[in-house]
N, C-alpha and C positions, 0 to 999 in steps of 0.2 A: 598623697604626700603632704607629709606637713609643711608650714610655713618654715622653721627652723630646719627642716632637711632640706627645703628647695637652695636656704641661704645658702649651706652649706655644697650643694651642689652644681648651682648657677657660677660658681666662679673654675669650676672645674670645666662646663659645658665651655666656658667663652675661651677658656684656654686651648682648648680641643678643638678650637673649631680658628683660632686664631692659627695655632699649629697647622691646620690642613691648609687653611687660604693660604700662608707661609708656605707650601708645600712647591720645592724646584719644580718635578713633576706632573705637579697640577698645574703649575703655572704652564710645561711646558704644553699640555695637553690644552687648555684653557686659550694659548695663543696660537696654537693649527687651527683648533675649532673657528676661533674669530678671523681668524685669515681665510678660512674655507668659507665662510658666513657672509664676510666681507668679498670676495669673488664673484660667489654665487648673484648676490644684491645687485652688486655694479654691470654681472653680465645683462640682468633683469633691467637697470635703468639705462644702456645704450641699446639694448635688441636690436630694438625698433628701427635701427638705421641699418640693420643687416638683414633682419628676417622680411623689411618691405623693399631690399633694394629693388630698385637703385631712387625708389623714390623720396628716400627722407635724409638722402645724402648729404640735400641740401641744408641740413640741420649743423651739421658739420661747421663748429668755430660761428656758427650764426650769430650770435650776440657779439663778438671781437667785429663783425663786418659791419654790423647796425652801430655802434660805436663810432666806427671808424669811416663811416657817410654822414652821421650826423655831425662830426667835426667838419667834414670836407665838404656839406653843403653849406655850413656859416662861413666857412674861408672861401665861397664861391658869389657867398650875398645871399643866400638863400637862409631859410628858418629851420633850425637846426629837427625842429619838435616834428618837421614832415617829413623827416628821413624814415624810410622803413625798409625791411628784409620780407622774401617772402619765405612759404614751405608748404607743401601741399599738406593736406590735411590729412590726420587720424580719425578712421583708418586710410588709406589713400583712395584719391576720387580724382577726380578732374579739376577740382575748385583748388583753391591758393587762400590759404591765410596768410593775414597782413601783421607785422609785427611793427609797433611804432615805438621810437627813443624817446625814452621817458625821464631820463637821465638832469640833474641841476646844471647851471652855468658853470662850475669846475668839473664836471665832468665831461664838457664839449671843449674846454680848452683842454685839460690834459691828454686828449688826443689830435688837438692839432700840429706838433709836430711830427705825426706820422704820415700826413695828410700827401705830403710828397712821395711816399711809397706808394707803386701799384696797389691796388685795394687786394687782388688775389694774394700779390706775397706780400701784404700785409699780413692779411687770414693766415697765410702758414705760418709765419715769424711769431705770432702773435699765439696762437695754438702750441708752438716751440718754448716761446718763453711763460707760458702757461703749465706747461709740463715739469720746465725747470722750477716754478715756481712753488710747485706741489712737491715734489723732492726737499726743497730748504725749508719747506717747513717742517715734513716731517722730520728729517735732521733736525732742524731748529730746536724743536721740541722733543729730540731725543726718542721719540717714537719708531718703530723697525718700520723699515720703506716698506714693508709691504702696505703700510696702511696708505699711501698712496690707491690704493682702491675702496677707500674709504667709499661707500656709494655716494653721496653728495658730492663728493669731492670730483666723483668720476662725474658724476653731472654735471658740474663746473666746468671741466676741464674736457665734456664733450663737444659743449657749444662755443665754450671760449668767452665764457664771463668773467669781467672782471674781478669781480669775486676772487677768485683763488691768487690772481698777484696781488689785491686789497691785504688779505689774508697774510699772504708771504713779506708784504710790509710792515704790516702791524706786529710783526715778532722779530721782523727784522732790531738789529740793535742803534742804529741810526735815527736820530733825530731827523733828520732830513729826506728820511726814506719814510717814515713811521707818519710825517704832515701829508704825503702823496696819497695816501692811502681812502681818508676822506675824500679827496680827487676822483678816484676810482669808484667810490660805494660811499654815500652821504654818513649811512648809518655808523660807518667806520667808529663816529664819534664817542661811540657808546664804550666799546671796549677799550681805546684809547684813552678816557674816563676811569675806565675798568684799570687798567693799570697804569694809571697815573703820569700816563707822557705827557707831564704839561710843555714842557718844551716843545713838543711837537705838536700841541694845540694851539701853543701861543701862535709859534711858525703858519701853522693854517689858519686862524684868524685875521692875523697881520695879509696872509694872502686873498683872503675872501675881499678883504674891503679893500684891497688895492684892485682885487678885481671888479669890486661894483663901482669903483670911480673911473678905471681905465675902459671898461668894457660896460656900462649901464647900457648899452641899447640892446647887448644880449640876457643882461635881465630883466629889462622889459618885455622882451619879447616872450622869455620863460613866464612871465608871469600873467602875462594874455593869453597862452597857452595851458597853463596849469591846470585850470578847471578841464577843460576839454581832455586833456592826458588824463589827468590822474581817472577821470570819469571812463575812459575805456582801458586802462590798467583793471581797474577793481572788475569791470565785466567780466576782462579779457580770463583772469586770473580764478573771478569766482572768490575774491577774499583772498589768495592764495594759501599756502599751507599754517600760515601762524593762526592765532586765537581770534584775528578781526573777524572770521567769519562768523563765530557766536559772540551775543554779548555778552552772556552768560559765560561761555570758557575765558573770555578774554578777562572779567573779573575772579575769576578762579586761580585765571594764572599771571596776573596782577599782583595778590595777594601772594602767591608761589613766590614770584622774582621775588616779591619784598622781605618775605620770609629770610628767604636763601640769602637776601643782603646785609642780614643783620648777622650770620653768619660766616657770608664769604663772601668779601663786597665784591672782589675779580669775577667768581663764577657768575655774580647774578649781572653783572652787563655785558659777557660775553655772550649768558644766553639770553636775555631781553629780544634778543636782534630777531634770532628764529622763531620767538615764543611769541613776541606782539607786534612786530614791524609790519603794517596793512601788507598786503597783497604779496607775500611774501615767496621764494622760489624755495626748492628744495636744499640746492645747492649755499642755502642760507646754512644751511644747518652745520656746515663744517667750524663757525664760529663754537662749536662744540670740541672740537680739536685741542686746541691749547688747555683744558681740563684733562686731556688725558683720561679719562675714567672708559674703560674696556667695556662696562654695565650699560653707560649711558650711550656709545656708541653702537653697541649690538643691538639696540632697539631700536635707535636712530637710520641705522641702517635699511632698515624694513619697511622706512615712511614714507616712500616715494611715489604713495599716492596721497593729495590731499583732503581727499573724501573723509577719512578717518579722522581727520585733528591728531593725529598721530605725535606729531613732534611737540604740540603745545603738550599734548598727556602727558610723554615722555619726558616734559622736564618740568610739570607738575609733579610726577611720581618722585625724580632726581631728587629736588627740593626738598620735597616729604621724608623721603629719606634723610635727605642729611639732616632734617629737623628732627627727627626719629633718633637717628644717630648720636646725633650730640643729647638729649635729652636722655638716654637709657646708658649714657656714660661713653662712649667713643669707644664701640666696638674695634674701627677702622675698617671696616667691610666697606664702606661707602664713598672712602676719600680718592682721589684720582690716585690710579696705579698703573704703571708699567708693566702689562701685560708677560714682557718679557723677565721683568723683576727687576732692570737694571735702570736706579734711579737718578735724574738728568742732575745735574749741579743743581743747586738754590738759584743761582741767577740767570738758571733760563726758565725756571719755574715763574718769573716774575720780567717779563722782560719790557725794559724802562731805558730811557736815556740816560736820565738823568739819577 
């Protein structure tokens, strides 16, 4: 084919193939697929508490309970960083792993008003409004509930990590809901960044240093502890699932975020968080959520083991694409889509205080 018939032809192909993505049908076929995909994954990331009953039951809301002793050992005088949860081991055995709170000094206060609750209906309350949580955002974000089985998401929302109410603040529309957030998950800060809540930065700044002047003996104590935590974090974890585990990936996908950021400054610090954040969990990855994109989440789905580097790949590939994308003229194949086809307002595509 010549070069002058390709011209000639290439504007017909992208029309044709814009027409099909455009297609009601394919969309509608495109969103069972992801829903069935999306099912399949999440039954694959809880099994393990069904097919070893009744021994990994104990997994159940386990990070909401480890939370919520490590508040209630500093309101008792104790050091927050010796709190831990157990759970028998994979596969199950006789032994008990130890799980210890790794968590900053605003995240030991944000749970000490709960401290008065029984710890058990804590765990349930706390699992309840974790659930509700996973619902408003998907609303929030105009997404169909079923992606509430997002698999991440379902990870979250198995053990009861803070994570997914972080998550359900951060797109919440309040200033005042959106500064909690960092509370819950340090990392918050990045996407908050990402979509420009300074309001709600200011708000958590003004609180951090009122908490290092009110409460300094609990950051000293976090910080006598730090090396010791974070040194059995990174064991515990194995790097977890982000790029810290190579240095090599982690520069690959370095150079990815940065890419994507001269592009799309929201997308690349909502995924920064799952793509470099050291020792990273699975349930990281729902900060992929508020992009919307059905592509990036169908692969993201799959990663819930972190042998693979799976999720740093997966948004080195994302990246590459959109840089692909925009440089061969904005096909539009690659920008966040609703699945369903039905596209949220502008101002929840962007959600800010201020």
């Amino acid at each position: 084919m010549s070069l002058p018939h390709l011209r000639e032809v290439a504007p017909w192909v992208v029309e044709m193939a814009r027409r099909l993505y455009q297609s009601p049908l394919l969309r509608r076929v495109a969103s069972a697929a992801l829903f069935a995909w999306f099912a399949y994954q999440a039954w694959l990331t809880v099994a393990g508490v069904f097919t070893d009953w009744p021994f990994h039951f104990d997994t159940v809301g386990i990070d909401g309970r480890l939370y919520y002793r490590a508040a209630a050992t500093w309101v008792a005088g104790g050091d927050p960083w010796t709190a831990f949860t157990t759970s028998n081991t994979w596969p199950p055995s006789s032994g008990f792993v130890h799980f210890l709170f790794t968590g900053p000094p605003p995240t030991v206060l944000a749970f000490v008003p709960f401290v008065w609750i029984p710890e058990d209906a804590f765990v349930l309350g706390w699992l309840g409004l974790s659930v509700a949580a996973a619902v408003y955002t998907t609303r929030r974000l105009h997404l169909p509930l079923w992606w509430v089985l997002f698999p991440p998401l379902v990870s979250g929302l198995a053990v009861g990590n803070p994570q997914i109410v972080c998550l359900a603040l951060l797109v919440s529309g309040s200033t005042w809901l959106q500064s909690l957030a960092a509370p819950m998950k340090a990392y918050a800060v990045f996407p908050m960044v990402g979509e420009r809540q300074w309001r709600a930065l200011t708000v958590l700044a003004v609180g951090v240093v009122v908490s290092v002047i009110i409460f300094w003996p609990l950051w000293q104590t976090y910080a006598a502890d730090y090396s010791k935590v974070q040194d059995w974090l990174v064991g515990f974890t194995g790097g977890g699932y982000s790029a810290t585990r190579d240095p090599r990936l982690f520069a690959i996908t370095a150079a990815s975020i940065g890419a994507l950021l001269l592009l799309d400054y929201r997308a690349a610090f909502w995924l920064a968080v799952p793509a470099l954040w050291p020792a990273s969990q699975y349930f990281y990855a729902t900060f992929a959520m508020p992009l919307r994109s059905p592509w990036l989440a169908f692969v993201l789905a799959a990663a819930g083991t972190p042998n693979a580097s799976l999720v740093p790949w997966t948004i080195v590939a994302y990246a590459g694409c959109r840089v692909v994308g925009r440089l061969v003229g904005g096909l539009g194949l690659l920008q966040p889509v609703i699945p369903d086809g039905n596209a949220p307002p502008a101002a929840t595509q962007r959600t800010r205080a201020d």
